[in-house]
C-alpha positions in Angstrom: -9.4 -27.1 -10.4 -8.9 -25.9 -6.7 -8.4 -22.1 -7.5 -6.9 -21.6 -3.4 -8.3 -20.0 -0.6 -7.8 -16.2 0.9 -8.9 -14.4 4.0 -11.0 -11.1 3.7 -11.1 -9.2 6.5 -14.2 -6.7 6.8 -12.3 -3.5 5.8 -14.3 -0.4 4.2 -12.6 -0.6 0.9 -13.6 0.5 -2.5 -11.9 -2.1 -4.8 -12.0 -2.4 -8.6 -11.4 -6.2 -9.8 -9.7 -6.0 -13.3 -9.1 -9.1 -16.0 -6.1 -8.8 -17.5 -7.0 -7.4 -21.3 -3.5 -7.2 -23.1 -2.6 -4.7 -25.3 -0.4 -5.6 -28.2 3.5 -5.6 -26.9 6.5 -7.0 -27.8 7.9 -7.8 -24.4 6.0 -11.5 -22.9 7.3 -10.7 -19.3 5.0 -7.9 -19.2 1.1 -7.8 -18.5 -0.8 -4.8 -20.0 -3.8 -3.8 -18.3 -6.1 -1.9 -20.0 -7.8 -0.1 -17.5 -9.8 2.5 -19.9 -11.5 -0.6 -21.3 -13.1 -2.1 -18.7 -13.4 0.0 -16.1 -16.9 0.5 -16.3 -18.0 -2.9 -17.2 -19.6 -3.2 -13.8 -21.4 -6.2 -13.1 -21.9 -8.9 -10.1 -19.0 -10.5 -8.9 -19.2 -13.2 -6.7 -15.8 -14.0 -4.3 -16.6 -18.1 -5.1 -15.4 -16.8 -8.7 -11.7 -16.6 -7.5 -11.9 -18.9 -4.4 -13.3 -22.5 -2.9 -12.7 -21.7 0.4 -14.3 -18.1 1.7 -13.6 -17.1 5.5 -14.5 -13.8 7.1 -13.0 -12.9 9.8 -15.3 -10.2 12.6 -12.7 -8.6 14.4 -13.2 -8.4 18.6 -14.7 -5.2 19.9 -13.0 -3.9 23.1 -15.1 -1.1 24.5 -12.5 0.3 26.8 -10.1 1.1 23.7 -11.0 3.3 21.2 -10.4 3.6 17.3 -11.9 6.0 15.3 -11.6 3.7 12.0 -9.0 1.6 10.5 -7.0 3.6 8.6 -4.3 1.5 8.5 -3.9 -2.6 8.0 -1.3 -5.3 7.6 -2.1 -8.7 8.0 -0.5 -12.3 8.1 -1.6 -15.8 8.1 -1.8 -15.6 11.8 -2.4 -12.0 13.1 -4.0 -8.6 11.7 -3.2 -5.1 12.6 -5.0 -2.6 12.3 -4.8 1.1 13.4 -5.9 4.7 13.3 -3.8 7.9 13.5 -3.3 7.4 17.1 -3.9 3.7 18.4 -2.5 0.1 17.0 -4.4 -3.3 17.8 -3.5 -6.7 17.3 -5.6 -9.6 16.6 -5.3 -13.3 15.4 -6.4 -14.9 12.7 -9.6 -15.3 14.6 -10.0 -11.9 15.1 -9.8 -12.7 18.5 -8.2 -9.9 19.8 -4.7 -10.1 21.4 -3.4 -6.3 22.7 -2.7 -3.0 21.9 1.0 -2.4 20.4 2.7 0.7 22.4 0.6 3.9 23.4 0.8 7.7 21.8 2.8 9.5 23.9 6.4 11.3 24.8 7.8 8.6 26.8 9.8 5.8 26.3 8.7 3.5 23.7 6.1 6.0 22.9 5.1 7.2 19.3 3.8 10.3 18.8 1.6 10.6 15.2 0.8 6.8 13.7 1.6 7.0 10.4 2.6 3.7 9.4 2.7 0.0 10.9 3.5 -3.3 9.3 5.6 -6.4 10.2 8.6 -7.6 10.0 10.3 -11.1 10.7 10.3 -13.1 13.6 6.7 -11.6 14.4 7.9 -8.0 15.5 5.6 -5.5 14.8 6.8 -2.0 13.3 5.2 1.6 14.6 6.1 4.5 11.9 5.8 7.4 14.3 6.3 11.2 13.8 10.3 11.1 13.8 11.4 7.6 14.6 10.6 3.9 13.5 9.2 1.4 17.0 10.1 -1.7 17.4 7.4 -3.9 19.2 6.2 -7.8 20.6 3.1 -9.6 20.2 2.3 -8.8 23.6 2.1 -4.7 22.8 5.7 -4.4 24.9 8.4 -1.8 23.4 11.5 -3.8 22.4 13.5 -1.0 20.1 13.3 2.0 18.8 15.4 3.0 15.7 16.3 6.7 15.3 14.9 9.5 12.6 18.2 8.2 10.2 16.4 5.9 9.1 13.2 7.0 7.6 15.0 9.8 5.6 17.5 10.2 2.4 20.8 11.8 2.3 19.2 15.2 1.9 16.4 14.8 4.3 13.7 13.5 1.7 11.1 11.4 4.6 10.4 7.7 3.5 6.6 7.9 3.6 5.5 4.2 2.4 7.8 1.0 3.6 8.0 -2.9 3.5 10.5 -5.1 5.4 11.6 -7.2 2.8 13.8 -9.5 5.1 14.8 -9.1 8.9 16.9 -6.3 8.3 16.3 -4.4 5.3 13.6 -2.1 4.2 12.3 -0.7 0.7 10.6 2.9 1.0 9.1 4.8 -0.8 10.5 8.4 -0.9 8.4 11.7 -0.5 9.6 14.1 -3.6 7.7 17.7 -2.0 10.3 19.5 -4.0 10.5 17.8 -6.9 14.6 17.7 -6.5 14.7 13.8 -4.6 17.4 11.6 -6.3 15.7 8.8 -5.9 12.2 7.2 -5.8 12.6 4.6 -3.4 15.6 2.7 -1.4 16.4 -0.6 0.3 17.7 0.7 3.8 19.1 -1.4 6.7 18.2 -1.1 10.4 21.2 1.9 11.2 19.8 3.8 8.5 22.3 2.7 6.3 21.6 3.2 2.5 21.8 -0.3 0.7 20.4 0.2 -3.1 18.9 2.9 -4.7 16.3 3.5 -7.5 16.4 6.6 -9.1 13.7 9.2 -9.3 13.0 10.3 -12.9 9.9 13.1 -12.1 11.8 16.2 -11.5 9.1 18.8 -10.6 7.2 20.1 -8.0 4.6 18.1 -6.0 1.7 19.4 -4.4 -0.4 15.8 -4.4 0.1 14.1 -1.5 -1.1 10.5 -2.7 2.2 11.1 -4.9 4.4 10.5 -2.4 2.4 7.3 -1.1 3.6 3.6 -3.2 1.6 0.2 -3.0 4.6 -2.2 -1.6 3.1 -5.5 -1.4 4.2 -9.7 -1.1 3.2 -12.4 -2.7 5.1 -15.8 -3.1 8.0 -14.3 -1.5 8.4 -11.6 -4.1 8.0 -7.8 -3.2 6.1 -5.6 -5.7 6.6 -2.2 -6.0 4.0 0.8 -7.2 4.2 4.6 -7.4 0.6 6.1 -7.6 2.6 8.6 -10.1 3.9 5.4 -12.3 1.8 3.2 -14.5 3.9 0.1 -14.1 3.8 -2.1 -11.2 7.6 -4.1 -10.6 8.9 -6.6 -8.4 11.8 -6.6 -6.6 14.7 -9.2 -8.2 16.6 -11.2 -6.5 19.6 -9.0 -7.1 18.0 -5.8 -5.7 16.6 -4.2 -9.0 13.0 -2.9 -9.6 11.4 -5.1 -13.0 8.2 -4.2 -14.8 6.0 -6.9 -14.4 2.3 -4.9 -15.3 1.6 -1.7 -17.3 -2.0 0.1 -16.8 -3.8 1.8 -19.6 -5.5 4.7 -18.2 -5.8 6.2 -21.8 -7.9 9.3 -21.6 -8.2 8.6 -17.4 -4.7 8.9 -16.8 -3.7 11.6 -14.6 0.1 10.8 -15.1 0.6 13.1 -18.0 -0.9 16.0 -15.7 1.1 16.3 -12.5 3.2 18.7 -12.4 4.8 21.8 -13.9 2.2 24.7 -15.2 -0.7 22.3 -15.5 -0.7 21.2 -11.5 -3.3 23.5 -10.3 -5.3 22.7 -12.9 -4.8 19.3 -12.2 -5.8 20.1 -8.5 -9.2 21.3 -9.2 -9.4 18.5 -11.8 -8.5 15.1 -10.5 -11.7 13.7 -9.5 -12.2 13.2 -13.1 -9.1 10.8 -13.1 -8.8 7.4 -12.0 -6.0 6.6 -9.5 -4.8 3.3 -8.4 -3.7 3.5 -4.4 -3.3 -0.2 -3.9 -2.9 -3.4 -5.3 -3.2 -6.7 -3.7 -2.9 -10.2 -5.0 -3.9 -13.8 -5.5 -2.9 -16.5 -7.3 -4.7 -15.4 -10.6 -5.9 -12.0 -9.9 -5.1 -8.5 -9.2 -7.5 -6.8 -6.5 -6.9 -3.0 -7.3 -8.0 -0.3 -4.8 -9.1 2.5 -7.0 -10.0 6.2 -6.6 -12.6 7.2 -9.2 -13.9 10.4 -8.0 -16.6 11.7 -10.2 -16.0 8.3 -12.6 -17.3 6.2 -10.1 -20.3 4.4 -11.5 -23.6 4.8 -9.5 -25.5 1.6 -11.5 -28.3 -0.6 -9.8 -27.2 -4.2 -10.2 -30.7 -5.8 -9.0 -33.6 -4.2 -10.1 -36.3 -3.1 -7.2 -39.5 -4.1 -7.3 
């Protein structure tokens, strides 16, 4: 059985590959991931395990710009972007490399601060700068530029992690500092215009900044949804509402039931002895989780020296 085909781009990326081990439940719509389990199982995976067809994919080198790392990816089945803090670059599915999306800078079309980039439809590429959202072609040229409005809340809570999930409406994820934001993401239009929201149920203070991040991926034409706060990973329904679709069981691992309130600092000097899930990326049959493990991470020789 032909098990598809996937592109893997050579990324610096610690991943953890997980089967799904169900725990007992009464709801069949939802896969239980038992991450506690069988986290450190570690053995030799090969990629011909979950694909026939294997392509890598060396991106171009252009000595006359320079990146400082790839901090920052997106990719399609024709171009990936990639980016540091400061510079976005565009290549095909090659990696032949194709131009550099806009420039830092105060000037028109000018983004000061990368902090996001993705695309949306039609092949426009998105800049997240400091303030504003940037509007962009294949060919690097500016094309729009989309005011503050619309990467913040009513009350001024910043959407930190986004998606376009059609060719005018965004989900983001929203930054909850103060522990007082009404909601924990929203579907947003173009003007900044507030389309659905999904409330925010952790009312306390947050001093983790990979709490205010979300994995917002697509696969099949459905958007899933993560908070690195929230065990459960949901997708997006067709009427705009947020489903469980996977629970993780961190059991004693879980740094969930320690963020926030009097046990935070502690939980500061403390979570390198948590695992964390930042993203989660998909195939047909598998999930691909990228994993922080801190002082769990499992230092085992697979192959013996001689």
């Amino acid at each position: 059985m032909k098990k598809g085909s996937f592109k893997i781009l050579l990324f610096v990326i610690w991943q953890l590959i997980c089967s799904c081990n169900r725990i007992n439940t009464l709801d069949p719509t939802i896969t239980y991931i038992n991450i506690e389990a069988g986290y450190n199982k570690m053995e030799e995976t090969k990629l011909s395990q979950f694909t026939d067809n294997i392509k890598y994919v060396k991106l171009e080198r252009i000595e006359s710009i320079d990146i400082k790392g790839i901090l920052k990816f997106n990719f399609t089945d024709d171009y990936s972007l990639i980016s540091d803090y400061n510079t976005c670059l565009l290549f095909n599915s090659e990696g032949k490399f194709i131009s550099k999306i806009g420039k830092e800078g105060r000037g028109p079309g000018e983004y000061q601060l990368l902090m996001n980039i993705g695309f949306g439809c039609g092949n426009k590429i998105f800049i997240q700068g400091y303030m504003d959202l940037y509007e962009y072609n294949l060919d690097g040229s500016f094309s729009n530029k989309y005011e503050e409005s619309m990467l913040y809340d009513a009350d001024g809570n910043y959407i930190k992690s986004w998606k376009f999930i059609n060719d005018s409406l965004v989900l983001g994820r929203i930054m909850n500092d103060n522990g007082k934001a009404k909601d924990k993401a929203l579907i947003i239009n173009k003007k900044g215009e507030i389309k659905y929201r999904f409330v925010n149920y952790i009312q306390k203070p947050n001093e983790n900044i990979f709490e205010n991040n979300a994995s917002i991926h697509q696969f099949g034409g459905i958007t899933f949804f993560k908070e690195v706060v929230n065990d459960t990973l949901f997708y997006l329904s067709d009427n705009n509402t947020l489903v469980p679709r996977c629970i993780f069981n961190y059991g004693k691992y879980s740094p969930y039931t320690q963020v926030g309130g009097d046990n935070l600092r502690d939980f500061e000097n403390r979570k390198s002895d948590f695992i964390r899930i930042d993203n989660i990326y998909q195939t047909a049959d598998f999930l691909f989780l990228d994993c922080y493990l801190g002082n769990l991470f499992i230092w085992k020789k697979l192959t013996p020296t001689t």
